[in-house]
C-alpha positions as YAML, in Angstrom:
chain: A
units: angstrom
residues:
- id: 1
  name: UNK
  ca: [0.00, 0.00, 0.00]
- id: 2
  name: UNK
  ca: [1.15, 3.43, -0.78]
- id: 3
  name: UNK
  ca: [0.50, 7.45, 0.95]
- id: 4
  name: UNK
  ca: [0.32, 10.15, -0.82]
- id: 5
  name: UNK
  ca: [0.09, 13.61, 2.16]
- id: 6
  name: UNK
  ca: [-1.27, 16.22, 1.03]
- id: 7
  name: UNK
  ca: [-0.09, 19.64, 2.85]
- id: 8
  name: UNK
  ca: [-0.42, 23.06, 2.12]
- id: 9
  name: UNK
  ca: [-0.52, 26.52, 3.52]
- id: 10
  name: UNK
  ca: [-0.54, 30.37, 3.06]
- id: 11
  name: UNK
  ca: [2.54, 31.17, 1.53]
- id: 12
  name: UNK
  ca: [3.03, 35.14, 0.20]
- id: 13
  name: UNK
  ca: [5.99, 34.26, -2.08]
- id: 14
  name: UNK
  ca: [8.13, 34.04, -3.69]
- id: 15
  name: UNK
  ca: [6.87, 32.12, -6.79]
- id: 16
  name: UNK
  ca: [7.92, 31.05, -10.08]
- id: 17
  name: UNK
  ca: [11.66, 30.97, -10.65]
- id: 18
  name: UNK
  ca: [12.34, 33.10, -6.81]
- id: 19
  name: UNK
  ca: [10.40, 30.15, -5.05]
- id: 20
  name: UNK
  ca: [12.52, 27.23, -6.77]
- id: 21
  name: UNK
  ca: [15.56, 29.32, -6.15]
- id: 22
  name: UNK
  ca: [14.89, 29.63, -2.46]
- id: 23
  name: UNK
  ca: [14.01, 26.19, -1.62]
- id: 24
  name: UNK
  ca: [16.41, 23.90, -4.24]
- id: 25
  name: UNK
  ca: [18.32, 22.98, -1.09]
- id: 26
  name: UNK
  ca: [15.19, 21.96, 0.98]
- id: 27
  name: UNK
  ca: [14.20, 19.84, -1.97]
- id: 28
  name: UNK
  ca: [17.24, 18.27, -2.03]
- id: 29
  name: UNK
  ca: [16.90, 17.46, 1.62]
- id: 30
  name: UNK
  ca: [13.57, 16.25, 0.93]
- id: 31
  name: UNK
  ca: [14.59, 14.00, -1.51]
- id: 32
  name: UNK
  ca: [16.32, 11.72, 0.89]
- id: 33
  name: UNK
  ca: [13.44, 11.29, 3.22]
- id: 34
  name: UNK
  ca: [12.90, 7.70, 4.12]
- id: 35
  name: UNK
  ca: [10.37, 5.96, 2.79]
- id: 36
  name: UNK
  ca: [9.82, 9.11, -0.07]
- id: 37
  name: UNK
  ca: [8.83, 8.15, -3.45]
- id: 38
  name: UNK
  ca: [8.27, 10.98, -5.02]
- id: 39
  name: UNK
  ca: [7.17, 14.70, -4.30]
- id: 40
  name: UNK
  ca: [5.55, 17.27, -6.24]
- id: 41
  name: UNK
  ca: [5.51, 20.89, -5.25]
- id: 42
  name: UNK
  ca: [2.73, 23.01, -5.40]
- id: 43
  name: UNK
  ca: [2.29, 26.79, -5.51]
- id: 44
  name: UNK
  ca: [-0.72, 29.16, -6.25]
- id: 45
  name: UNK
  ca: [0.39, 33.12, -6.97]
- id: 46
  name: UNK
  ca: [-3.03, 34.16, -7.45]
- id: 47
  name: UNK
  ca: [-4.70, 32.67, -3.58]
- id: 48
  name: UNK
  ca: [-1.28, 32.93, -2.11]
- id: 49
  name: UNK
  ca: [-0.41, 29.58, -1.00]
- id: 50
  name: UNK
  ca: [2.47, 26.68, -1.34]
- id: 51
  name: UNK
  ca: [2.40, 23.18, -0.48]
- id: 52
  name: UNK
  ca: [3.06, 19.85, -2.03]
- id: 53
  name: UNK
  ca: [2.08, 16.50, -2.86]
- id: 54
  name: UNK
  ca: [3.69, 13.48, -1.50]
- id: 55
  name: UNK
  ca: [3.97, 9.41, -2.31]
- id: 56
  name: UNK
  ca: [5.18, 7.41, 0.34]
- id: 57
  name: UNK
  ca: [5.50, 3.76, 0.54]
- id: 58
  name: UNK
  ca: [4.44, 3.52, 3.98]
- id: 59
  name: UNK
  ca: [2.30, 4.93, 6.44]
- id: 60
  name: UNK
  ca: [4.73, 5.71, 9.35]
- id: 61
  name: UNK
  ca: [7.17, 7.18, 7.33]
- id: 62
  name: UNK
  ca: [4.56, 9.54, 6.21]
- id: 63
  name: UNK
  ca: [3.34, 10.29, 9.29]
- id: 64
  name: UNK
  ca: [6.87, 10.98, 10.54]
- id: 65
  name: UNK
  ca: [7.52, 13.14, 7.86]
- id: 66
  name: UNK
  ca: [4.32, 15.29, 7.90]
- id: 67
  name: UNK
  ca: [5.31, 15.87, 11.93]
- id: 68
  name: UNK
  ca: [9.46, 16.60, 10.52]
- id: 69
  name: UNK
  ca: [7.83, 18.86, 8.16]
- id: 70
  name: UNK
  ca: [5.36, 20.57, 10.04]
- id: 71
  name: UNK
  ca: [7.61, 21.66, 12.59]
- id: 72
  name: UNK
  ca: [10.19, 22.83, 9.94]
- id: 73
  name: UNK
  ca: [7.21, 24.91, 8.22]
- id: 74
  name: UNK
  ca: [6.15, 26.51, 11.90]
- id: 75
  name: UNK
  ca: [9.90, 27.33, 12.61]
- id: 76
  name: UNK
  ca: [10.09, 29.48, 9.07]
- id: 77
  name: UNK
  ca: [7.45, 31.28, 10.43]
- id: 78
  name: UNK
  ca: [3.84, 29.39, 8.43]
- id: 79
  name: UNK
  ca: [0.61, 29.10, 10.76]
- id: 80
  name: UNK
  ca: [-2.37, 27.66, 9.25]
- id: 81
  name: UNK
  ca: [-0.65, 24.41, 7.77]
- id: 82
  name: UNK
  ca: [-3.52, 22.26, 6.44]
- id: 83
  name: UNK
  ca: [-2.67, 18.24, 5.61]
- id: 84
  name: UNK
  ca: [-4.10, 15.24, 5.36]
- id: 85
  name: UNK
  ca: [-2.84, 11.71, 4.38]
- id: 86
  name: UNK
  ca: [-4.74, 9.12, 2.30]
- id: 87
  name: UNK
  ca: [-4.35, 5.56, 1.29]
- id: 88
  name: UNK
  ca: [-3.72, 5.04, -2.20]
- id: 89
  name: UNK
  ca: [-5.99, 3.08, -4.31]
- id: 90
  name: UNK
  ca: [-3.16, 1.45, -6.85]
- id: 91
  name: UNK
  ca: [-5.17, -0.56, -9.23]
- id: 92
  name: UNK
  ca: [-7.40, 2.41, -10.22]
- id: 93
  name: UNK
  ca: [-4.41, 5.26, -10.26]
- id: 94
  name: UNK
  ca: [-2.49, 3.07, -12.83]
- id: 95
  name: UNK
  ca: [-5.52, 2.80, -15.03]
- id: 96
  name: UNK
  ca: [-5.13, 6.49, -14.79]
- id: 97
  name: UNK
  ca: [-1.79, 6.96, -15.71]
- id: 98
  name: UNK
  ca: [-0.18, 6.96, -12.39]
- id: 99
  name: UNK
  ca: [3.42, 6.86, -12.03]
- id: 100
  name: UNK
  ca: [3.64, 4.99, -8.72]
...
């Protein structure tokens, strides 16, 4: 079974080329989280918010993570951090094209 965490929050910039500059380290980091398969960052000018999308191919290391990450987000100064984790349903995602 696979995780994907869904987390986002108000975020008033930067965006576009600023926002990948500023946090190309952090993704780095990111990228060696245990249990990690893949992440894909989000990021919404226009309602001012940031976030991502995360697969993970097991519960506690998602769980671990969103508590890693949500203290991380609290100590660069975000409030209102909204997530939730759900259980992947494989067989239907892959007849959708999912890459999981």
């Amino acid at each position: 079974m696979k995780y994907l965490l869904q987390v986002d929050f108000p975020h008033q910039g930067p965006f576009g080329e600023e926002f990948t500059g500023a946090f190309t380290d952090l993704a780095k980091d990111i990228a060696e989280e245990s249990g990690l398969i893949w992440k894909v960052w989000t990021e919404n000018e226009a309602t001012k918010e940031a976030g991502g999308i995360y697969l993970f191919d097991n519960l506690q290391d998602a769980q671990r993570y969103l508590d890693k990450h949500t203290k991380r987000l609290e100590s660069f100064g975000y409030g209102n951090i909204r997530a939730k984790i759900f259980n992947v349903n494989e067989p239907l995602s892959l007849i959708d094209g999912a890459k999981l």
